[in-house]
N, C-alpha and C positions, 0 to 999 in steps of 0.2 A: 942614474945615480952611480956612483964608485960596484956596483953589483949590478950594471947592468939592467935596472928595471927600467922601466918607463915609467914617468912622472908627470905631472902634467892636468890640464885642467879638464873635465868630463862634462860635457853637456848633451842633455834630453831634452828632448822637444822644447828647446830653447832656452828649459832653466841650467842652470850649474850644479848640475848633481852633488858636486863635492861641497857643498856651501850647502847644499840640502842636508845632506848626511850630517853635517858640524851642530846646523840647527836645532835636529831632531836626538842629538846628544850619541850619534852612533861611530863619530869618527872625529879622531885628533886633530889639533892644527899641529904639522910637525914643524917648526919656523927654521931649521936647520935647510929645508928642502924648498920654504915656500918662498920664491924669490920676486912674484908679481907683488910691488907697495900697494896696490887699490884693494887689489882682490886677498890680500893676505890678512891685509884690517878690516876687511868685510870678515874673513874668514876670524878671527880673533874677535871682535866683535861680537860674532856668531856663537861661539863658544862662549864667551863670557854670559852669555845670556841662558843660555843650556845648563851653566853651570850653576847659576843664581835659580833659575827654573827647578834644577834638579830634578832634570828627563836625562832619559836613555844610561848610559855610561854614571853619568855626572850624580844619579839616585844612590848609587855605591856609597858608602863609609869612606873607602880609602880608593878610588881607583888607580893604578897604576897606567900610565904611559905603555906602548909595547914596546917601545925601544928602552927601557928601562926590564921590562920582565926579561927580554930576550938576554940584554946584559946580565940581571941575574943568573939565569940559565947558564951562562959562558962559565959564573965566574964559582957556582956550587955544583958540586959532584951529583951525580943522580941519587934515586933514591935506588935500593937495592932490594925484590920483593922475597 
């Protein structure tokens, strides 16, 4: 990505970890970064179901995105103790 990380699909012992993680409600689909069509609608998919399930992340009230915290972050001064 534009920073430098590495992006990209993860597999264990043969499953796709990153479609695991989505399922079990512990990780975002980011669609800005996700550019395979098959595995992004699994991915999306995945999540909607997590989210209707309301496991992991998705059991929150309001969860937030991390690329939306982080932009908050950027854009409020810290707190001062």
């Amino acid at each position: 990505d534009r920073y430098s990380r590495l992006v990209g699909l993860i597999y264990l012992d043969g499953d796709l970890a990153n479609l695991k993680m989505i399922e079990k409600g512990q990780a975002w689909v980011y669609d800005q970064y996700c550019k395979a069509k098959e595995v992004c609608q699994r991915f999306r998919e995945a999540q909607a179901s997590a989210q209707s399930a309301k496991i992991g992340l998705w059991s929150y009230p309001s969860p937030k995105p991390p690329w939306e915290h982080r932009a908050d972050k950027r854009t409020k001064p810290a707190k001062r103790k």
